[in-house]
C-alpha positions in Angstrom: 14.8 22.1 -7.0 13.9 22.6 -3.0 16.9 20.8 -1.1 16.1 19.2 2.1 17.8 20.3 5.2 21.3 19.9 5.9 21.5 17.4 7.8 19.4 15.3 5.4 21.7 15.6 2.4 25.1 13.9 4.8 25.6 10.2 4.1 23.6 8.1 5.8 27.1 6.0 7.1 30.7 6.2 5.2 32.2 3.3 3.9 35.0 1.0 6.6 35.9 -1.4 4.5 37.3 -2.2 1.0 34.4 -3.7 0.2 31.7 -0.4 0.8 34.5 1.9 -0.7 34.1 0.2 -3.9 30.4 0.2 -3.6 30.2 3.7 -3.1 32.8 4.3 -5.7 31.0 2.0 -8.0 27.7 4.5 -7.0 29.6 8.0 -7.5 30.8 6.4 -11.4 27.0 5.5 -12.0 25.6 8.8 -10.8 28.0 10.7 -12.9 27.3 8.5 -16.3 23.3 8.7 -15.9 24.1 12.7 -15.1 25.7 12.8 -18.5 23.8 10.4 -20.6 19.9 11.9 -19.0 20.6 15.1 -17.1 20.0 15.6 -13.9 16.2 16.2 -13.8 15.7 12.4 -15.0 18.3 11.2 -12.7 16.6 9.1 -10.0 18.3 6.8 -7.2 17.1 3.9 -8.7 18.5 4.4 -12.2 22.0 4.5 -10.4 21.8 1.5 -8.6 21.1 -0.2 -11.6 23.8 1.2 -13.4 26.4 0.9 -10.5 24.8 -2.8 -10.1 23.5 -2.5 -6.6 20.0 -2.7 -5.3 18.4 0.3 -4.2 18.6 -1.0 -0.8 22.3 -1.2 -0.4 22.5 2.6 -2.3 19.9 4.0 0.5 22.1 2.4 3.2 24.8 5.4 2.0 22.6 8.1 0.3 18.9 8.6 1.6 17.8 10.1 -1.5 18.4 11.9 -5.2 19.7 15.3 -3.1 22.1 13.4 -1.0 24.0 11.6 -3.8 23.8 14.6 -5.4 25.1 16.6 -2.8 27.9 14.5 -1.5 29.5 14.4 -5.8 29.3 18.2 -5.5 31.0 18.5 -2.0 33.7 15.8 -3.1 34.5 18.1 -6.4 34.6 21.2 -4.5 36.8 19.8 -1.5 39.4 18.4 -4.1 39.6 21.8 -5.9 40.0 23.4 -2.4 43.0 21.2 -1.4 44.9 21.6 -4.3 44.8 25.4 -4.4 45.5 25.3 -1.0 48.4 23.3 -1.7 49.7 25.5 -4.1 49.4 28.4 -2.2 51.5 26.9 0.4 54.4 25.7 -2.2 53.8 29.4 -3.7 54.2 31.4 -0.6 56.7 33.8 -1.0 57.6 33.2 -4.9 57.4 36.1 -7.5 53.8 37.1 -8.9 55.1 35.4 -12.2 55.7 32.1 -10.1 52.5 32.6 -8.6 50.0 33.4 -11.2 51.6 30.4 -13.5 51.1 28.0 -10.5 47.9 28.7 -9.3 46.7 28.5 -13.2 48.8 25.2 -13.4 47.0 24.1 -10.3 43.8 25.4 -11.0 43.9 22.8 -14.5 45.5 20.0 -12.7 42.2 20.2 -10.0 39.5 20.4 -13.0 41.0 18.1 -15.5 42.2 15.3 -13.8 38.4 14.1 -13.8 37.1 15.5 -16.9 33.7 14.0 -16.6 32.7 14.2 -13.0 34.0 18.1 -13.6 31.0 18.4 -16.2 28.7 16.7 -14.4 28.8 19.0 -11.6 28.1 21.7 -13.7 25.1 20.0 -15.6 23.8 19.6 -11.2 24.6 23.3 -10.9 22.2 24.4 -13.4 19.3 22.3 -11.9 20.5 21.6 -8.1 20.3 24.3 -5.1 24.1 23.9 -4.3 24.5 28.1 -4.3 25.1 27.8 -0.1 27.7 25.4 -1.0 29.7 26.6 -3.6 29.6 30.0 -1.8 31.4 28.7 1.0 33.7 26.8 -1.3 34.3 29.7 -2.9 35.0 32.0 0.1 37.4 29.1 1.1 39.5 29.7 -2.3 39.5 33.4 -2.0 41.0 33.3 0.9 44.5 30.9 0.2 44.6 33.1 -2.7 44.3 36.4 -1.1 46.9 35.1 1.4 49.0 33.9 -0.8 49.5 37.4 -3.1 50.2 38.8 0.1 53.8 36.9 0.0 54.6 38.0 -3.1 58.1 38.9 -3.2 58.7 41.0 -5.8 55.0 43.3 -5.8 52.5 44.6 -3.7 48.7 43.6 -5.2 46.4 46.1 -4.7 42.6 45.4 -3.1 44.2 41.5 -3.0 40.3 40.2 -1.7 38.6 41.1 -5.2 41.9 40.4 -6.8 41.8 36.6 -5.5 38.1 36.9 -6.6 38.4 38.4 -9.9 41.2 35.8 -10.7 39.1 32.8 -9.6 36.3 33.7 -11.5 38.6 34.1 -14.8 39.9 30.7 -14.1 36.7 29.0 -13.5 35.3 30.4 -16.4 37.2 29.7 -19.1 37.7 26.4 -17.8 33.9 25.9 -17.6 33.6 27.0 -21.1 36.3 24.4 -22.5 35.0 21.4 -20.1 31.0 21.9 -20.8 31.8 22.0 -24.8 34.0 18.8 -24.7 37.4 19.2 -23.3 39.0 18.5 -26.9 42.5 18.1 -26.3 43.7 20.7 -28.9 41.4 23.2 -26.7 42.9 21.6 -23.9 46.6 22.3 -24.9 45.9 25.7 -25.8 43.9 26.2 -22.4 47.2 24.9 -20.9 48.7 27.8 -22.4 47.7 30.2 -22.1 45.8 30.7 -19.2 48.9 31.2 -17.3 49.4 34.2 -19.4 45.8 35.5 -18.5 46.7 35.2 -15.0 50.4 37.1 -14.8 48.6 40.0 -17.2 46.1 40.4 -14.5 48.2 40.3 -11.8 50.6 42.8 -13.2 47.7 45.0 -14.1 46.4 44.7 -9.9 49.8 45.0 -8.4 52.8 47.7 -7.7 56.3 46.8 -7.5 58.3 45.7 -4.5 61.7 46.8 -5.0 62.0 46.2 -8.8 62.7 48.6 -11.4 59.8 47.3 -14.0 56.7 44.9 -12.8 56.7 43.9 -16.5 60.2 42.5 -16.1 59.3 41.3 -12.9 56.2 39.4 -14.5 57.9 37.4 -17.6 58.3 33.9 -16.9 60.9 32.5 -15.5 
């Protein structure tokens, strides 16, 4: 699918007043059921309306077309992610690699699952919707607080800490993808929980040297 232009997928006008918030609330919810009940290719601007209970009219006043509604759920997803590993990176600065590989794996969850279903409908758009410029600068964004942040580490120094933060990204966002995309059960859920954190302090122990420690194992157990 071509996208138009940058400037053509931004919001025609954002919402001032309670009233438009909910409207555009009420448009995001619809978007993200008709994603998940029809896919994206059948997804058109006036089956939303009609699910969110608007006219088209009052939708186009927001989002122009398919690609901008499209494009602003995607941006919302990705910007919410990005704030809360930045946020952990900032309560993380300084802390042991233990500290830090549990927290950004804590965070990480907390970012994808707190909306389980607009988290798999952005992957269902991903398949079908030219969002790689996007989520390449998203990405980029997240390698760096992490990068930054395993430079504060304590107790280790992590070696080539750019394709570290990359490596350990990609682990996280794909075995999150894989539990989200086949249903989020909660038993996969809990174990996900788990022991993902685990994942994360094995392969930062395996990327870093110690700082002034005896044993980077020892260093690594949980707290």
């Amino acid at each position: 699918m071509a996208r138009p232009s940058p400037a053509a997928l931004e919001p025609r006008k954002s919402p001032r007043q309670a009233r438009s918030a909910a409207t555009v609330e009420a448009i995001r919810t619809a978007t993200i059921q008709v994603l998940l009940a029809e896919g994206v290719a059948r997804l058109t601007t006036t089956r939303v309306a009609e699910r969110a209970g608007v006219s088209v009219g009052t939708m186009y006043q927001y989002f122009p077309h398919k690609e901008a509604l499209l494009f602003a759920l995607v941006s919302e997803k990705l910007e919410a992610v990005a704030v809360a590993l930045e946020q952990a990176a900032g309560a993380l600065s300084g802390r042991p690699l233990a500290a830090i590989a549990d927290g950004l794996a804590h965070a990480w969850l907390e970012a994808k699952t707190e909306d389980i279903v607009g988290s798999r409908a952005i992957y269902g758009i991903a398949v079908e919707f030219d969002i790689v410029e996007l989520t390449r600068a998203g990405s980029q964004r997240l390698i760096r607080a992490v990068e930054g942040l395993l430079a504060t580490a304590c107790d280790a120094v992590v070696e080539r800490p750019g394709a570290v933060a990359f490596t350990l990204l990609a682990l996280m966002g794909g075995s999150t993808r894989t539990v989200l995309e086949r249903g989020a059960a909660d038993a996969e859920l809990a174990i996900l929980r788990a022991e993902l954190p685990r994942v994360c302090r094995a392969y930062l122990a395996s990327s870093a040297t110690a700082r002034g420690v005896t044993s980077l194992r020892a260093a690594l157990r949980p707290a």
